[in-house]
MMTF fields as JSON, N, C-alpha, C and O atoms, coordinates in Angstrom:
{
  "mmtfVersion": "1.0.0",
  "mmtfProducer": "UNKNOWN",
  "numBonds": 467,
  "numAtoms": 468,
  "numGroups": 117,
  "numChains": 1,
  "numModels": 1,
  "chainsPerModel": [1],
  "groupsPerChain": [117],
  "chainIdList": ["A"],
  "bondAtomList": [4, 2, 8, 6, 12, 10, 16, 14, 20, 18, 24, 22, 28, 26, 32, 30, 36, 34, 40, 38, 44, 42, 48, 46, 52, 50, 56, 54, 60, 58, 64, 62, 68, 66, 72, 70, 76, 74, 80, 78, 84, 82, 88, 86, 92, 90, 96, 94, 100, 98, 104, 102, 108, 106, 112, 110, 116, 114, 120, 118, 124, 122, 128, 126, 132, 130, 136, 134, 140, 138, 144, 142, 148, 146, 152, 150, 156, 154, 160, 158, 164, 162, 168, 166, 172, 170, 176, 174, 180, 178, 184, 182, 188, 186, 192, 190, 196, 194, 200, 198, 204, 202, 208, 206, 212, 210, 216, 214, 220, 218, 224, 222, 228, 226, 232, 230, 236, 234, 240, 238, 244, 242, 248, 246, 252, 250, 256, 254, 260, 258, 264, 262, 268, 266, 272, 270, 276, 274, 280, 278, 284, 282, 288, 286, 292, 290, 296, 294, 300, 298, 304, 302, 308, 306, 312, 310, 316, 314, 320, 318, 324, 322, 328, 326, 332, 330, 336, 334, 340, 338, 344, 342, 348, 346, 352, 350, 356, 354, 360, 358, 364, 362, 368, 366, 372, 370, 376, 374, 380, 378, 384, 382, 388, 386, 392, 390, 396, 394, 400, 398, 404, 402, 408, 406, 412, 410, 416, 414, 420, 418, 424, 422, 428, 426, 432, 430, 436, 434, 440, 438, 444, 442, 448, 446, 452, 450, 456, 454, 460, 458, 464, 462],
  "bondOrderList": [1, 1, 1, 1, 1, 1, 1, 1, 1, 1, 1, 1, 1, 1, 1, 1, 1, 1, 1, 1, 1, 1, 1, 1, 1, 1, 1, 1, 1, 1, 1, 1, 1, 1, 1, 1, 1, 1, 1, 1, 1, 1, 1, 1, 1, 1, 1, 1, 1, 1, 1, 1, 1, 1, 1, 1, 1, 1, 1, 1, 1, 1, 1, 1, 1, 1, 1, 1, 1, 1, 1, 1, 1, 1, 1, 1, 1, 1, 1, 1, 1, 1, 1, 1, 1, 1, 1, 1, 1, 1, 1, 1, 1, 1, 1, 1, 1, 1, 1, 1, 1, 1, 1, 1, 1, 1, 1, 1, 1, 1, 1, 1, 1, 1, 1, 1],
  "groupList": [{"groupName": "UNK", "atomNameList": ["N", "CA", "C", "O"], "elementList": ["N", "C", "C", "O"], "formalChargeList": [0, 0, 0, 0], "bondAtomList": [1, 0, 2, 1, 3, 2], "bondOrderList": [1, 1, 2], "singleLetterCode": "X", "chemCompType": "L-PEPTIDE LINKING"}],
  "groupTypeList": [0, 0, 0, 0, 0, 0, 0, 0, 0, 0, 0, 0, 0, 0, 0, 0, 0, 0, 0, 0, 0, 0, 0, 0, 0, 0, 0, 0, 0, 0, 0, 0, 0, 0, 0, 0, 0, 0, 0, 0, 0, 0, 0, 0, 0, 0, 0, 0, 0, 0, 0, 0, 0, 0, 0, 0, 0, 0, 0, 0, 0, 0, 0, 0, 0, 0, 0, 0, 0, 0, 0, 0, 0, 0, 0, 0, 0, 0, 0, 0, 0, 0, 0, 0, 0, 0, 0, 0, 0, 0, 0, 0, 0, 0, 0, 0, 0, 0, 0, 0, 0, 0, 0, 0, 0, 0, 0, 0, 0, 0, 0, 0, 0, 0, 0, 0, 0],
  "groupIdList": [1, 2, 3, 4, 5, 6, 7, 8, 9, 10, 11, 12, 13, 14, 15, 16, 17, 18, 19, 20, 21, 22, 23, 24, 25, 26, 27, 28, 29, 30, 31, 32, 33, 34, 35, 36, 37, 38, 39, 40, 41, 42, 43, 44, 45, 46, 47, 48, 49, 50, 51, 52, 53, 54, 55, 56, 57, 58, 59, 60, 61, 62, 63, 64, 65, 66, 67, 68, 69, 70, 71, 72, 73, 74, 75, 76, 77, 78, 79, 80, 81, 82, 83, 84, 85, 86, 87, 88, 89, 90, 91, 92, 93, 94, 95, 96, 97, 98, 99, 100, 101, 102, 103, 104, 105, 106, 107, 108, 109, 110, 111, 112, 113, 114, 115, 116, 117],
  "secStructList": [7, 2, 2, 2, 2, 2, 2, 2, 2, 2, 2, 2, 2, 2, 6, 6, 7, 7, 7, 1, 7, 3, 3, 3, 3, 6, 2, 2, 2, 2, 2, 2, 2, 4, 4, 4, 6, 1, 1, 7, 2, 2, 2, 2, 2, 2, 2, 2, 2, 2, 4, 4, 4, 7, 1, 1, 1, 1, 1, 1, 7, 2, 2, 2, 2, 2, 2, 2, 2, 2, 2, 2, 2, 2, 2, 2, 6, 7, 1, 2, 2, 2, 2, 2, 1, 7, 1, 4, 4, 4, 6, 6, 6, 3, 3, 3, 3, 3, 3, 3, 7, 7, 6, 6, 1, 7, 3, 3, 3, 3, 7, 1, 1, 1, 7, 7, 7],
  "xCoordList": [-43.042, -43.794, -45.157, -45.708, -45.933, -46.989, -47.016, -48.175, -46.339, -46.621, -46.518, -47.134, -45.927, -45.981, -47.364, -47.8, -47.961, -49.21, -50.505, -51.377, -50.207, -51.029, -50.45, -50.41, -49.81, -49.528, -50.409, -51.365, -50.147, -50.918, -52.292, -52.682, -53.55, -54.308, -54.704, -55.817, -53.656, -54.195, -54.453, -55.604, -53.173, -53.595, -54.692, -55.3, -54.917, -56.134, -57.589, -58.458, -57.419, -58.3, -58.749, -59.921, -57.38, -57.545, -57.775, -57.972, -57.702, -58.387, -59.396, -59.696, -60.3, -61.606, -61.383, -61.927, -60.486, -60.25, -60.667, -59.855, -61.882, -62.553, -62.33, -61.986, -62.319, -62.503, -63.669, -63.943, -64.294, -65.595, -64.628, -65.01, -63.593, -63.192, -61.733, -61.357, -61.062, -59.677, -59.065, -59.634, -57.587, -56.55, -55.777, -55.594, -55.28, -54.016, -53.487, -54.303, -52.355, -51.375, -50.79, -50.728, -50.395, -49.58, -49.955, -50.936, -49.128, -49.644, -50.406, -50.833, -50.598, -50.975, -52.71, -53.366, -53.277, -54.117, -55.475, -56.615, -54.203, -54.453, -54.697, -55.678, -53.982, -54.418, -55.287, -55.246, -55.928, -57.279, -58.146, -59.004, -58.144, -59.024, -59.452, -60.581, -58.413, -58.837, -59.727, -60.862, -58.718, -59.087, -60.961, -61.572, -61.341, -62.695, -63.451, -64.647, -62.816, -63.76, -63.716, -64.294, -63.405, -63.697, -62.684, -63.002, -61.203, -60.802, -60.288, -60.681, -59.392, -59.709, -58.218, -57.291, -58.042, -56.36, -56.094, -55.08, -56.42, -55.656, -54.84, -53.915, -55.441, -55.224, -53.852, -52.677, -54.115, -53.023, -51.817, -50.786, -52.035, -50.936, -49.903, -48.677, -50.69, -50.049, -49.341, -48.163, -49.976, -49.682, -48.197, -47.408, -48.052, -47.108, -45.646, -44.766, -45.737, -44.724, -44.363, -43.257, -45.988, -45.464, -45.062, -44.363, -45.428, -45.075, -43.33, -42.596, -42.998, -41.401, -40.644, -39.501, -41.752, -41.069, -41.277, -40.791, -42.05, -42.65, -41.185, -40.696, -40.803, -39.747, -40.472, -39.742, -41.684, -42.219, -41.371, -40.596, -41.706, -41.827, -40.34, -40.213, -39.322, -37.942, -37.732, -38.701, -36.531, -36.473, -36.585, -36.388, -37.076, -37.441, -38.216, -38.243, -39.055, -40.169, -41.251, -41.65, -41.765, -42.767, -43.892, -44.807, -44.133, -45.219, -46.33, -47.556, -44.669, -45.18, -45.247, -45.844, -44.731, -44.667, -46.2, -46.797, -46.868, -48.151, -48.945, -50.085, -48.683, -49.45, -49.882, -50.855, -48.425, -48.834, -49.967, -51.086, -49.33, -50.038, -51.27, -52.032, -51.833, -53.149, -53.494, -54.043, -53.304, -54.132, -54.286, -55.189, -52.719, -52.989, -54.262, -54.712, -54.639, -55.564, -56.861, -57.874, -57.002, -57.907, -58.715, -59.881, -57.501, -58.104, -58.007, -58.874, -56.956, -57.265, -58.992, -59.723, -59.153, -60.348, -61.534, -62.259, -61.758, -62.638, -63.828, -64.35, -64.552, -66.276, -66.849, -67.582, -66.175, -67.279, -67.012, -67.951, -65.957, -65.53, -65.955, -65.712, -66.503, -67.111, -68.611, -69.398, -68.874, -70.543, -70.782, -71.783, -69.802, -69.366, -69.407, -70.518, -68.444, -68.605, -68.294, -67.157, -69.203, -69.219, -68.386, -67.8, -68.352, -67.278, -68.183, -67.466, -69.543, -70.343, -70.097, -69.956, -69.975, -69.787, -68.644, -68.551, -67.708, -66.294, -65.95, -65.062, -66.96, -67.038, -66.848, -65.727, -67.485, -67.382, -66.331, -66.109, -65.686, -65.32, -63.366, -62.572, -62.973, -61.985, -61.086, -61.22, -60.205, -59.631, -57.95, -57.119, -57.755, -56.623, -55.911, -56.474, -54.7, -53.847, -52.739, -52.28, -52.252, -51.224, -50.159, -50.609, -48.706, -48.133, -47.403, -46.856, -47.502, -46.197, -45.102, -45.085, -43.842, -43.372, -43.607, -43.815, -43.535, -43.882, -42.563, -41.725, -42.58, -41.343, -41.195, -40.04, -41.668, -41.743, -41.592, -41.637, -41.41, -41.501, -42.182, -43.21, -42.494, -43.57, -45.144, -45.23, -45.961, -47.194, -48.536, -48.788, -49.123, -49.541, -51.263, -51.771, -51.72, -53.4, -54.062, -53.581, -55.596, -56.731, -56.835, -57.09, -56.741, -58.04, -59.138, -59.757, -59.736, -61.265, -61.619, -60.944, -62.825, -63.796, -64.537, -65.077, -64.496, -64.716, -63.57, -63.03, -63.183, -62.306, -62.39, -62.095, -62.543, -62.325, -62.982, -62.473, -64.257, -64.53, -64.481, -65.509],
  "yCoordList": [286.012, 284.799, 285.059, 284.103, 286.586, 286.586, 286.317, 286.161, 286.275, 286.111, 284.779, 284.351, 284.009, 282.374, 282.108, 281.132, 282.421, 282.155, 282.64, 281.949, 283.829, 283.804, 283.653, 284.741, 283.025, 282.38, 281.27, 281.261, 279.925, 278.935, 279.096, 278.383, 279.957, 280.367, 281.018, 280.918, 281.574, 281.907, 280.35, 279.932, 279.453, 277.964, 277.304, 276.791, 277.405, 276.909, 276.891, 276.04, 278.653, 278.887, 278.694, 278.494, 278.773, 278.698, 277.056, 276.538, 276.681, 274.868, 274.374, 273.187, 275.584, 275.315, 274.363, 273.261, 274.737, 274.207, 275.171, 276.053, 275.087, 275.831, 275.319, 274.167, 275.64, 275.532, 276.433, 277.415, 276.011, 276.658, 276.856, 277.612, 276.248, 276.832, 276.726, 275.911, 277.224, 277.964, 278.599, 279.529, 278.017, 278.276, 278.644, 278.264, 279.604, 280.348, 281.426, 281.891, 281.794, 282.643, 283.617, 283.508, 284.52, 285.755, 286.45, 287.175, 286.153, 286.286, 285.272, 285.375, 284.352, 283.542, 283.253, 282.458, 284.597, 285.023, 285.663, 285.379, 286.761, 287.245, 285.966, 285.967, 285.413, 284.896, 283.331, 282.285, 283.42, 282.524, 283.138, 282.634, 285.073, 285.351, 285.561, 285.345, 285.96, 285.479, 284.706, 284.862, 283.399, 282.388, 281.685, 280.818, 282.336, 282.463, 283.362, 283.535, 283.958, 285.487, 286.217, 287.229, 286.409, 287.863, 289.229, 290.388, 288.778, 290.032, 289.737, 288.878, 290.755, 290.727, 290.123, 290.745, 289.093, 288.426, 288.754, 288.134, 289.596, 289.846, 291.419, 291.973, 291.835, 293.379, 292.515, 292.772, 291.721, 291.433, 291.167, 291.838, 290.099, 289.981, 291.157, 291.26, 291.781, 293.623, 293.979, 294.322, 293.877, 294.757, 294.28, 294.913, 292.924, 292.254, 292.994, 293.201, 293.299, 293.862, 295.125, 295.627, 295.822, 297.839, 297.713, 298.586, 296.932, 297.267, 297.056, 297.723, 296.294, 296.355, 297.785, 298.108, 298.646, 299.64, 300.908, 302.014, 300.635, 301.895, 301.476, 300.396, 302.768, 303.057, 303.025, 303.27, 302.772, 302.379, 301.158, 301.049, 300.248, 299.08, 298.346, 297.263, 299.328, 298.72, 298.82, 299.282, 298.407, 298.59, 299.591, 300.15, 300.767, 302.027, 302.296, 301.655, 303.247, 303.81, 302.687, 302.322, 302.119, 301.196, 301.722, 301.014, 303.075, 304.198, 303.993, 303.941, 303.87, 304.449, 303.283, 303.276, 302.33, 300.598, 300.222, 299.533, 300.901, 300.194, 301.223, 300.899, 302.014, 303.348, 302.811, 302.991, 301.991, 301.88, 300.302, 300.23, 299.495, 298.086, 298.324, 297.777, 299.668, 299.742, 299.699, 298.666, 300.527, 301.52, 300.027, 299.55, 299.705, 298.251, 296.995, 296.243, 297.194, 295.938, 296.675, 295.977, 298.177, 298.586, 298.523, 298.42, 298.636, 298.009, 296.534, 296.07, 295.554, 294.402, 293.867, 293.222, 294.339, 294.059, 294.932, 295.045, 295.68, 296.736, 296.634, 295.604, 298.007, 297.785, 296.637, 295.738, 296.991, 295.427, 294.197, 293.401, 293.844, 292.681, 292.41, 291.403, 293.477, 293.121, 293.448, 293.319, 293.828, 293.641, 292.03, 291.444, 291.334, 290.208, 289.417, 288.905, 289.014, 288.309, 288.968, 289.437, 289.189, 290.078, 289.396, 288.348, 289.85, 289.326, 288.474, 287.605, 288.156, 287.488, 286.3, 285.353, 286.046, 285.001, 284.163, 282.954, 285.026, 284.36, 283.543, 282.744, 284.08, 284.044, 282.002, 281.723, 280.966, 279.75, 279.425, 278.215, 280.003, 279.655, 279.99, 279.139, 281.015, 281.848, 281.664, 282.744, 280.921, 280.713, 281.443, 280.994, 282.24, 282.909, 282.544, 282.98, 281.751, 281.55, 282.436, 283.057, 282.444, 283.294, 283.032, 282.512, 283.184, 282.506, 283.597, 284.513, 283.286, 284.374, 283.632, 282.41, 284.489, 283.589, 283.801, 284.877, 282.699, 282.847, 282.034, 281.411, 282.169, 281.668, 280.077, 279.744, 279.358, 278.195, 277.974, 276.789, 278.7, 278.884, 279.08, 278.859, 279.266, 279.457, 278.919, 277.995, 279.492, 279.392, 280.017, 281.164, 278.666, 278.902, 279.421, 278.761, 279.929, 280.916, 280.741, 280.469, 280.818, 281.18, 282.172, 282.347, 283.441, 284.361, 284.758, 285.611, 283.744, 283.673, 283.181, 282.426, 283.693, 283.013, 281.521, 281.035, 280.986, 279.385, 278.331, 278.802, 277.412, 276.963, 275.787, 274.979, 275.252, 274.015, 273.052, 272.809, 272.408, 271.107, 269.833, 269.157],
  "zCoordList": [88.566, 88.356, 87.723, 87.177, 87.74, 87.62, 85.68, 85.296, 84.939, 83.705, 83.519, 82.544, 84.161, 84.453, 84.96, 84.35, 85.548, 86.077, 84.755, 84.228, 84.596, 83.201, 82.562, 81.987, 82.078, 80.561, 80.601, 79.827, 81.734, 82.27, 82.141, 81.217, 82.858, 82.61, 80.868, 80.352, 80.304, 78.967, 78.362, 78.237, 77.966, 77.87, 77.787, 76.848, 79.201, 79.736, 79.259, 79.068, 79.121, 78.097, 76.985, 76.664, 76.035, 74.852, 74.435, 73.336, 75.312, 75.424, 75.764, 75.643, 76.422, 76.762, 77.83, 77.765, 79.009, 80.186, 81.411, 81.693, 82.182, 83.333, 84.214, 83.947, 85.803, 87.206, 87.42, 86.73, 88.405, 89.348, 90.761, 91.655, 90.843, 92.304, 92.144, 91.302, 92.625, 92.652, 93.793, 94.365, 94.28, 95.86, 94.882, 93.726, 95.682, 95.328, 96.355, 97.15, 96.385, 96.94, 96.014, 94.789, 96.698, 95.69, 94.324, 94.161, 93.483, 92.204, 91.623, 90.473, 92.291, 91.683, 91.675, 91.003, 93.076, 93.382, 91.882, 91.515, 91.443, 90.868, 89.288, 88.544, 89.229, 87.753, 88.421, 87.773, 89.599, 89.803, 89.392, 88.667, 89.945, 90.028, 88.165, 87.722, 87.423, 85.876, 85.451, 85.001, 85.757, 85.516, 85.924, 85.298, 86.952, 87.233, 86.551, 86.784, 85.703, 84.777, 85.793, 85.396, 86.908, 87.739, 87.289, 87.554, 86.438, 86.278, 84.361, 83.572, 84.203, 82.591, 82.518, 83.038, 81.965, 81.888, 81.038, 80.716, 80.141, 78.279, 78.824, 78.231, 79.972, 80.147, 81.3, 81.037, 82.283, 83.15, 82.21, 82.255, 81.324, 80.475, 79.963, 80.005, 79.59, 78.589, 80.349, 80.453, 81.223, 82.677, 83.184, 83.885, 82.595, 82.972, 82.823, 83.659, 81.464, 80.89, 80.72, 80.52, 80.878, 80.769, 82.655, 83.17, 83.205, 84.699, 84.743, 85.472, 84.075, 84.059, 83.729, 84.053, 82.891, 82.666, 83.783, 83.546, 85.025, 85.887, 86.735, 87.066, 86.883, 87.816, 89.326, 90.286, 89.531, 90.747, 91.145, 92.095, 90.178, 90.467, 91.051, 91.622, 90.693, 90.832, 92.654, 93.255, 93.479, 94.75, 94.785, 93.706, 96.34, 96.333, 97.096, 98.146, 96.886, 97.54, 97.727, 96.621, 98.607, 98.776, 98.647, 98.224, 98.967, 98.944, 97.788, 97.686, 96.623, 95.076, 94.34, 93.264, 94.766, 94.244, 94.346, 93.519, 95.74, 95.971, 95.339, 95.004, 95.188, 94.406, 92.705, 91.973, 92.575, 91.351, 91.148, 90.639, 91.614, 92.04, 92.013, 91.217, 93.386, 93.304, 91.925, 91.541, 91.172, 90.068, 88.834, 88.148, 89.116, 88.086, 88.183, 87.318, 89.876, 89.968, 90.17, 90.232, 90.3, 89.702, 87.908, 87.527, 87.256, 85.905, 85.672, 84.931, 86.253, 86.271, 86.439, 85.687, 87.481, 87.935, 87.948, 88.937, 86.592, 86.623, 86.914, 87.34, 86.658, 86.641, 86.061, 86.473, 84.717, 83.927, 84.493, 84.499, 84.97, 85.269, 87.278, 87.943, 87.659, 89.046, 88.959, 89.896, 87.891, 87.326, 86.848, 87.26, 85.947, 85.493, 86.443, 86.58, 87.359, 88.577, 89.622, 89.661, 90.75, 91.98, 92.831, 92.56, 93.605, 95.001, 95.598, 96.094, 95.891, 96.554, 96.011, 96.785, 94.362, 93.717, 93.961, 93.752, 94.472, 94.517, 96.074, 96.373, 96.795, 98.139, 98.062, 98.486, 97.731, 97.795, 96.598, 96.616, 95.68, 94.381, 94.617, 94.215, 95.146, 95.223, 96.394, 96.969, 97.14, 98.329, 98.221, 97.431, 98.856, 98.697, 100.375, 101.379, 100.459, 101.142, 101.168, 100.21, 102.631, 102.567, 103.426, 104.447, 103.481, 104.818, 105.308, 104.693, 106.898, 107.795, 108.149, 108.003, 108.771, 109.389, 110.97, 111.531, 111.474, 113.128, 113.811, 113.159, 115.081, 115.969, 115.491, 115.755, 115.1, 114.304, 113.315, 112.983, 112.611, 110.974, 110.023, 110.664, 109.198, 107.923, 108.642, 109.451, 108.28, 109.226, 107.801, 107.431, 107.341, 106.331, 106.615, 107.522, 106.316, 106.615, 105.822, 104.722, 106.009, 104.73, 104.951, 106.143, 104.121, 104.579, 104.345, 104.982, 102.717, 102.311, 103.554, 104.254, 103.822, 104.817, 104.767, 105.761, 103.709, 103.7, 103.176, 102.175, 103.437, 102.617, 101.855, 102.735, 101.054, 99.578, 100.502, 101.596, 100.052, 99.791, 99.483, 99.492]
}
């Protein structure tokens, strides 16, 4: 899904369409956090597709799946781009939801520390 999510976000852009605040889950995390300038979406885009080719990424080793993930949202979200917008910034702007399941069923969470206005 995550190239569905930035594709949307590339759009967006290229329309001169902004948000100041942004919910999201999963991957979809990741192309808010774009979409706010905090990480670089031209590099997620390219990531989209050489990640299809890492033999991490297929079922397997979970070890080396997250091994690789890390390193990807390490350049997703590099130096320049947390010099660009810091995490302090994102703190009112950025709401990332997440769900478990519990003896009841699906059990939906924040885990930014403030949530939408």
């Amino acid at each position: 899904m995550l190239p569905y999510h930035f594709g949307t976000v590339a759009a967006l852009r290229d329309f001169g369409v902004g948000f100041r605040k942004a919910t999201a889950s999963s991957g979809g995390v990741m192309a808010a956090l774009a979409l706010l300038g905090g990480a670089d979406l031209d590099l997620g885009v390219r990531q989209c597709f050489d990640l299809r080719h890492e033999k991490a990424t297929t079922p397997g080793s979970i070890r080396s799946f997250f091994a690789v993930y890390r390193e990807y949202f390490r350049c997703f979200r590099s130096p320049a781009f947390q010099r660009t917008v810091r995490l302090s910034e994102l703190r009112d702007r950025l709401y990332v939801r997440l769900g478990k399941w519990t003896t009841s069923g699906w059990e939906i969470f924040q885990v930014s520390s403030r949530g939408p206005s």
